[in-house]
N, CA, C and O atoms as CSV, one atom per row, in Angstrom:
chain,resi,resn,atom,element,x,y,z
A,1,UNK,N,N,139.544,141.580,97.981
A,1,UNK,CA,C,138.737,141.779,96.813
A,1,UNK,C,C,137.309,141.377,97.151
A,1,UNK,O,O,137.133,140.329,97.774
A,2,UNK,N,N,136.218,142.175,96.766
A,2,UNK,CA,C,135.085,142.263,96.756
A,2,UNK,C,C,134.382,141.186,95.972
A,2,UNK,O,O,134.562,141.526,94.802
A,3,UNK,N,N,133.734,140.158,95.978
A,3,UNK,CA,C,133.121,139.646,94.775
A,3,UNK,C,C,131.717,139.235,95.464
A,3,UNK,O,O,131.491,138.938,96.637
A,4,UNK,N,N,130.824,139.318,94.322
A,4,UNK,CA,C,129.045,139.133,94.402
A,4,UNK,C,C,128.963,138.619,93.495
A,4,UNK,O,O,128.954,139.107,92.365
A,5,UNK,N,N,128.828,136.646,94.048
A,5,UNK,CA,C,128.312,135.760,92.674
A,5,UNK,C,C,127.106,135.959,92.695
A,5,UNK,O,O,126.420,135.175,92.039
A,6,UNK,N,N,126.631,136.725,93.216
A,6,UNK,CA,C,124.816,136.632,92.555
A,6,UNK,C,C,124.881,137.497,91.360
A,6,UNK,O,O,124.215,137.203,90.367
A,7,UNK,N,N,125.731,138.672,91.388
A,7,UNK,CA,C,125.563,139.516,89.902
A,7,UNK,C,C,125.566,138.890,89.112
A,7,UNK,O,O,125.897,137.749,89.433
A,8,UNK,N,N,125.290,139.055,87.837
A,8,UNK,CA,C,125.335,138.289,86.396
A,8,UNK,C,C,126.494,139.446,85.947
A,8,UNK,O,O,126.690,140.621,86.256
A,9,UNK,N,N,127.291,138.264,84.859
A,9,UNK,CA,C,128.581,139.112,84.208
A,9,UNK,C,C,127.788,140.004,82.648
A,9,UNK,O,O,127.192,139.460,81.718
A,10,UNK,N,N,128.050,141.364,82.834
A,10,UNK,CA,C,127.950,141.758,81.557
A,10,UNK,C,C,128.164,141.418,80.226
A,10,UNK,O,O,129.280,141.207,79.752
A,11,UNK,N,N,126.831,141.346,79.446
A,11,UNK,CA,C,126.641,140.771,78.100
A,11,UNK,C,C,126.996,142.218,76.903
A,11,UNK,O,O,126.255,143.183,76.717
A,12,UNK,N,N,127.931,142.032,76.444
A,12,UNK,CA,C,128.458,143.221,75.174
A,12,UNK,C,C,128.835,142.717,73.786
A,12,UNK,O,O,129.222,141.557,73.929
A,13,UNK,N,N,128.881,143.019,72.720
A,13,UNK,CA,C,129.393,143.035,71.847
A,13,UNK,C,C,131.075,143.055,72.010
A,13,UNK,O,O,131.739,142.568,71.095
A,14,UNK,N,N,131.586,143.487,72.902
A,14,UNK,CA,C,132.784,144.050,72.622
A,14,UNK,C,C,133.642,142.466,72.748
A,14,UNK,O,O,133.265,141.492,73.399
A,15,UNK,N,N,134.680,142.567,72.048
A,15,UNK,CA,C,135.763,141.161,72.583
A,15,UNK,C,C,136.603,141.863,73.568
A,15,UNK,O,O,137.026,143.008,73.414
A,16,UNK,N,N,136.820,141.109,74.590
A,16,UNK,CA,C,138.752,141.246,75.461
A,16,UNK,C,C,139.438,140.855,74.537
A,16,UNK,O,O,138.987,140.283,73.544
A,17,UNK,N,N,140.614,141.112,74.742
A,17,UNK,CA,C,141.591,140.636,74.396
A,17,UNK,C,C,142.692,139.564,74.980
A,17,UNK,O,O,143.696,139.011,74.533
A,18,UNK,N,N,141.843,139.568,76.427
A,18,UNK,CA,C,142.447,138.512,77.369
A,18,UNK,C,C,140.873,137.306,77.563
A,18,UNK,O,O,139.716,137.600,77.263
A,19,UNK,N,N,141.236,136.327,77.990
A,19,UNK,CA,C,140.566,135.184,77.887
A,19,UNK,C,C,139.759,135.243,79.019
A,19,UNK,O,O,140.263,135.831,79.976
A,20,UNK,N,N,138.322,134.660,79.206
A,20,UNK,CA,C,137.564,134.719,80.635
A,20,UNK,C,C,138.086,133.251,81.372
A,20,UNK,O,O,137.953,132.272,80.637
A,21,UNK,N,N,138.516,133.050,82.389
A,21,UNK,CA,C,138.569,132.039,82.852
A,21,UNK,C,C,137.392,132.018,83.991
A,21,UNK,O,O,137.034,132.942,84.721
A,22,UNK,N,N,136.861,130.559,83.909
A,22,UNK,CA,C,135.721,130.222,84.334
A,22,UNK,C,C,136.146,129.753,86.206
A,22,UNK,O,O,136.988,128.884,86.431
A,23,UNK,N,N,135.609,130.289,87.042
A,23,UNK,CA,C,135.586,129.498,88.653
A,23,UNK,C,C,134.616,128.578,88.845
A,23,UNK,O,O,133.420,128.641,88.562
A,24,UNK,N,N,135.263,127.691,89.369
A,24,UNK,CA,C,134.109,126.907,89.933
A,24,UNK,C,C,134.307,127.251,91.567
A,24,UNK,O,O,135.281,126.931,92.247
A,25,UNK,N,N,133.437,127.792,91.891
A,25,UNK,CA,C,132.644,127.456,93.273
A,25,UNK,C,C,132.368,126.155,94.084
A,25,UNK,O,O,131.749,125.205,93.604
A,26,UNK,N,N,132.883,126.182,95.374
A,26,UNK,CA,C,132.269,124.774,95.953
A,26,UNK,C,C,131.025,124.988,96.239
A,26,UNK,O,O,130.428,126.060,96.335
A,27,UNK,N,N,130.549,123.606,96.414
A,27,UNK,CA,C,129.096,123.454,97.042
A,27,UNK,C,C,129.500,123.923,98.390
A,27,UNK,O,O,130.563,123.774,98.993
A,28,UNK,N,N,127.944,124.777,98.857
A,28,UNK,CA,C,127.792,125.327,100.436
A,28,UNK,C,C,127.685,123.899,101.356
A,28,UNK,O,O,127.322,122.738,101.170
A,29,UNK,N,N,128.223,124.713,102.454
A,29,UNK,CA,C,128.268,123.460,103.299
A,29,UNK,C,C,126.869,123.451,104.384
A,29,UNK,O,O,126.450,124.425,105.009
A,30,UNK,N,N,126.485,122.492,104.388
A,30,UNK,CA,C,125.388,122.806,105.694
A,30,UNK,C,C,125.901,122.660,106.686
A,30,UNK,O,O,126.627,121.712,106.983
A,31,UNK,N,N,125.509,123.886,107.588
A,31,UNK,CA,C,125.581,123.801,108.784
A,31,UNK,C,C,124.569,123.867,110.127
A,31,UNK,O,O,123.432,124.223,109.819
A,32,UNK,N,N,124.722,123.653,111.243
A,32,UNK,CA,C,123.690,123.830,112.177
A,32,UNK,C,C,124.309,125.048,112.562
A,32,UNK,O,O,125.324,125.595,112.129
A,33,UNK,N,N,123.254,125.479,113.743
A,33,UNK,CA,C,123.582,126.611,114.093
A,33,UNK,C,C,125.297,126.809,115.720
A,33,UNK,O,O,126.156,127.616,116.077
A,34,UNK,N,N,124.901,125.774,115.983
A,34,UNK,CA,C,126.415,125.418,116.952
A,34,UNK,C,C,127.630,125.173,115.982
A,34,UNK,O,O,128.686,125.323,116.598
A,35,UNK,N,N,127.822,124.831,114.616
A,35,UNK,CA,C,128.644,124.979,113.634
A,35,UNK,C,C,129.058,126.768,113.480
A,35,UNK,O,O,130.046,127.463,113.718
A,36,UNK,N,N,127.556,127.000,112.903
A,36,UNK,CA,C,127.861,128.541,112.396
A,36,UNK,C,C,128.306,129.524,113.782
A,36,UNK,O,O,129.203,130.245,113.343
A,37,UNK,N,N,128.166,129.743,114.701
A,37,UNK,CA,C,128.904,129.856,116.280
A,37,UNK,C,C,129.918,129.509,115.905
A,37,UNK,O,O,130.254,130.196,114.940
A,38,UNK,N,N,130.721,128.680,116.188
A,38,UNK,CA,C,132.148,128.484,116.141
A,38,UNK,C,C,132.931,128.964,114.266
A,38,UNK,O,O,134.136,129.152,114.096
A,39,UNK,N,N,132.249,129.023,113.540
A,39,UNK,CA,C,132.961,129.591,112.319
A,39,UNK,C,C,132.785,131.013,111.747
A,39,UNK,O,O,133.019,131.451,110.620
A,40,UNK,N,N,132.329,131.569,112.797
A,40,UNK,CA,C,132.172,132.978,112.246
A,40,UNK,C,C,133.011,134.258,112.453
A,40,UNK,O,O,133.333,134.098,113.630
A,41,UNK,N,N,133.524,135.321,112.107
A,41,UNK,CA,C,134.750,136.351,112.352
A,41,UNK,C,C,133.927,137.185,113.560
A,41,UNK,O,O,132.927,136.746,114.128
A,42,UNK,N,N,134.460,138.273,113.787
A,42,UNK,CA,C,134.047,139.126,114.739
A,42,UNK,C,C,133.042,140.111,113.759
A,42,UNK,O,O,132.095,140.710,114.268
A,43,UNK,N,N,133.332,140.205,112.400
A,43,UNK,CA,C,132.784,141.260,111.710
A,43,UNK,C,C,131.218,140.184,110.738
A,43,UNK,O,O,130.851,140.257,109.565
A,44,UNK,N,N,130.722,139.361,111.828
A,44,UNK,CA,C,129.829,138.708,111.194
A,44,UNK,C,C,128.651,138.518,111.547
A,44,UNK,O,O,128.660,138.078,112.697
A,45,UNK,N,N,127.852,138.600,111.238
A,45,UNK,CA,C,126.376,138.058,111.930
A,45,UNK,C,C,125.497,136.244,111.604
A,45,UNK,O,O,125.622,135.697,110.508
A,46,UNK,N,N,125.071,135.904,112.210
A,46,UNK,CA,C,123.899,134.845,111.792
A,46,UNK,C,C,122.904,135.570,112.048
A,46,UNK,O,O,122.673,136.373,112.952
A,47,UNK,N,N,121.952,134.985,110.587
A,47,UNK,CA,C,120.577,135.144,110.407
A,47,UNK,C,C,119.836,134.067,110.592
A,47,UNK,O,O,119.968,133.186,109.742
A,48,UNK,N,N,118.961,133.849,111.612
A,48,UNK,CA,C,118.009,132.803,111.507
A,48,UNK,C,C,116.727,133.054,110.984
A,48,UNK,O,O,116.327,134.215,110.895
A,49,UNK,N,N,115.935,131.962,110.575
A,49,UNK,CA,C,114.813,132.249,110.282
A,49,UNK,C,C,114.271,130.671,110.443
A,49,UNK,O,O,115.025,129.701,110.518
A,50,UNK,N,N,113.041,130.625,110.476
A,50,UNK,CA,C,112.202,129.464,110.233
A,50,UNK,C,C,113.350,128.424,109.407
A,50,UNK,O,O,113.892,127.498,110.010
A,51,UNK,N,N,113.560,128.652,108.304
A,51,UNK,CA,C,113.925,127.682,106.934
A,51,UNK,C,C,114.944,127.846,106.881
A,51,UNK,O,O,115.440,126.771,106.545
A,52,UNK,N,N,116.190,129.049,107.087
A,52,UNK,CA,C,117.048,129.013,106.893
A,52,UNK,C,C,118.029,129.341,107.910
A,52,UNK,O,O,117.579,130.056,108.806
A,53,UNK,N,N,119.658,128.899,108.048
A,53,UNK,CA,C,120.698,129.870,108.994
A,53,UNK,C,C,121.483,130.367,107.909
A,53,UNK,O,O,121.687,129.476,107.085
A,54,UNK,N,N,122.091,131.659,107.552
A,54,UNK,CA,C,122.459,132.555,107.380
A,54,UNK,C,C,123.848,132.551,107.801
A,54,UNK,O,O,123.964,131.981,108.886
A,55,UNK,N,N,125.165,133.071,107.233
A,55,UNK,CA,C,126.055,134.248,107.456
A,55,UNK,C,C,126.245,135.124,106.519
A,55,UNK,O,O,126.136,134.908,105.312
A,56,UNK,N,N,126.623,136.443,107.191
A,56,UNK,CA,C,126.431,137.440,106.451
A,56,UNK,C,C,127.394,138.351,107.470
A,56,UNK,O,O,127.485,138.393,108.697
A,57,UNK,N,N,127.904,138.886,106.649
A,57,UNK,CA,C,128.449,140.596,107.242
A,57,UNK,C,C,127.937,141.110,108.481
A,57,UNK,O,O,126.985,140.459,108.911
A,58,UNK,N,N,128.301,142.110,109.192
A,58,UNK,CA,C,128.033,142.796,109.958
A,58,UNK,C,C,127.099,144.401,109.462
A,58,UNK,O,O,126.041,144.932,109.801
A,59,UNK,N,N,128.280,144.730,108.438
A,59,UNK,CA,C,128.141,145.605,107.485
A,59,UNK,C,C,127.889,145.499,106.159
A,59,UNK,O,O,128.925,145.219,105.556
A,60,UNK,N,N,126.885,145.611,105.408
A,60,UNK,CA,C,126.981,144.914,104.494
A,60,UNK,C,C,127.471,145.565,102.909
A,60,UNK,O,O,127.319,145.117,101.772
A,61,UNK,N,N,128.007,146.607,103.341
A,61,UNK,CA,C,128.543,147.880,102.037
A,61,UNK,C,C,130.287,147.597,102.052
A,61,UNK,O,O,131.073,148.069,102.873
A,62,UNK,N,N,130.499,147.018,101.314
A,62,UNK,CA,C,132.003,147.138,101.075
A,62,UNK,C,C,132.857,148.218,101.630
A,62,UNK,O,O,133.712,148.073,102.503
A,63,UNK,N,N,132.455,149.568,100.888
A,63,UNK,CA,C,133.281,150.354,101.504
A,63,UNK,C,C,132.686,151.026,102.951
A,63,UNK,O,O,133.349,151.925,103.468
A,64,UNK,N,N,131.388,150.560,103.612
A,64,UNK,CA,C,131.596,151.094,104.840
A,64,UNK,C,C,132.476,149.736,105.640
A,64,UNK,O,O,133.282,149.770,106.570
A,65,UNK,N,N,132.179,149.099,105.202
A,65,UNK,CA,C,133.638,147.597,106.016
A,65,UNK,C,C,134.900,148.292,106.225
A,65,UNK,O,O,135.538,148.429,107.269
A,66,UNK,N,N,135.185,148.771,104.863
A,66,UNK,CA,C,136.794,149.729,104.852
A,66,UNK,C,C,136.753,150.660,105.578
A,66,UNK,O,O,137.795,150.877,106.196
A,67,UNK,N,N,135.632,151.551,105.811
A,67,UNK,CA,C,135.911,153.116,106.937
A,67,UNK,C,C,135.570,152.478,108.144
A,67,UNK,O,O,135.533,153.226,109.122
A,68,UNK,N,N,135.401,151.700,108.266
A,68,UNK,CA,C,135.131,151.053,110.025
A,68,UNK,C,C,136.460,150.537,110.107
A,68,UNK,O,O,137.131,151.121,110.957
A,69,UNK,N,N,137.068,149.600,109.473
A,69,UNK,CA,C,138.101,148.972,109.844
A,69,UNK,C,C,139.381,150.366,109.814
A,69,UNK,O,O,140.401,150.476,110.494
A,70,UNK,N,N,138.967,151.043,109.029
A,70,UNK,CA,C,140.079,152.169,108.930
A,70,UNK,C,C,139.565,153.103,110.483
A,70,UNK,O,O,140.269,153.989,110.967
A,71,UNK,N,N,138.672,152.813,110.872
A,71,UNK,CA,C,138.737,153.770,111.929
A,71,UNK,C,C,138.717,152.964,113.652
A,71,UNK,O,O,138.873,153.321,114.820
A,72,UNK,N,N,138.447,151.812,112.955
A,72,UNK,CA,C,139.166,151.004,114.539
A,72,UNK,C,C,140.843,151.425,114.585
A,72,UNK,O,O,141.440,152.036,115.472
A,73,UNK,N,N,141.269,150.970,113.537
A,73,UNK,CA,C,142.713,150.824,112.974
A,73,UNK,C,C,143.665,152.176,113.646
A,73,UNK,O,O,144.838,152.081,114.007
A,74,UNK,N,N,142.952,153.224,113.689
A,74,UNK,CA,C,143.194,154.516,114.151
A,74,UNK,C,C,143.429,154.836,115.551
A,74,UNK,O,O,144.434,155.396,115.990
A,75,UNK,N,N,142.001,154.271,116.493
A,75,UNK,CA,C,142.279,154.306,117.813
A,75,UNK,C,C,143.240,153.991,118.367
A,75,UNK,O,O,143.309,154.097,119.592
């Protein structure tokens, strides 16, 4: 499953009929960059910059993640 806590959840008039249950999120962990090296998948990148280290995707579109993995999967 896909999820992007940066979106904001849609504001409607409408009620569910099922209840929102709330997540809590942990706090990010800091890491150095010899940390982020050893914890990262094959399908991942680090971003450095001045101020910050980064992980992030390789790919960063959901469904191109799925047609890549569907087409390694194939060979």
């Amino acid at each position: 499953m896909v999820v992007n806590v940066t979106m904001e959840k849609q504001l409607t008039n409408m009620r569910s009929a099922g209840k929102d249950s709330t997540v809590v999120l942990k706090k990010p962990r800091p890491m150095n960059l010899e940390a982020c090296l050893a914890f990262i998948n094959d399908d991942e990148l680090i971003e450095i910059t001045p101020k910050n280290i980064r992980l992030r995707k390789a790919i960063l579109k959901a469904i191109d993640r799925k047609k890549a993995y569907y087409n390694e999967t194939q060979e």
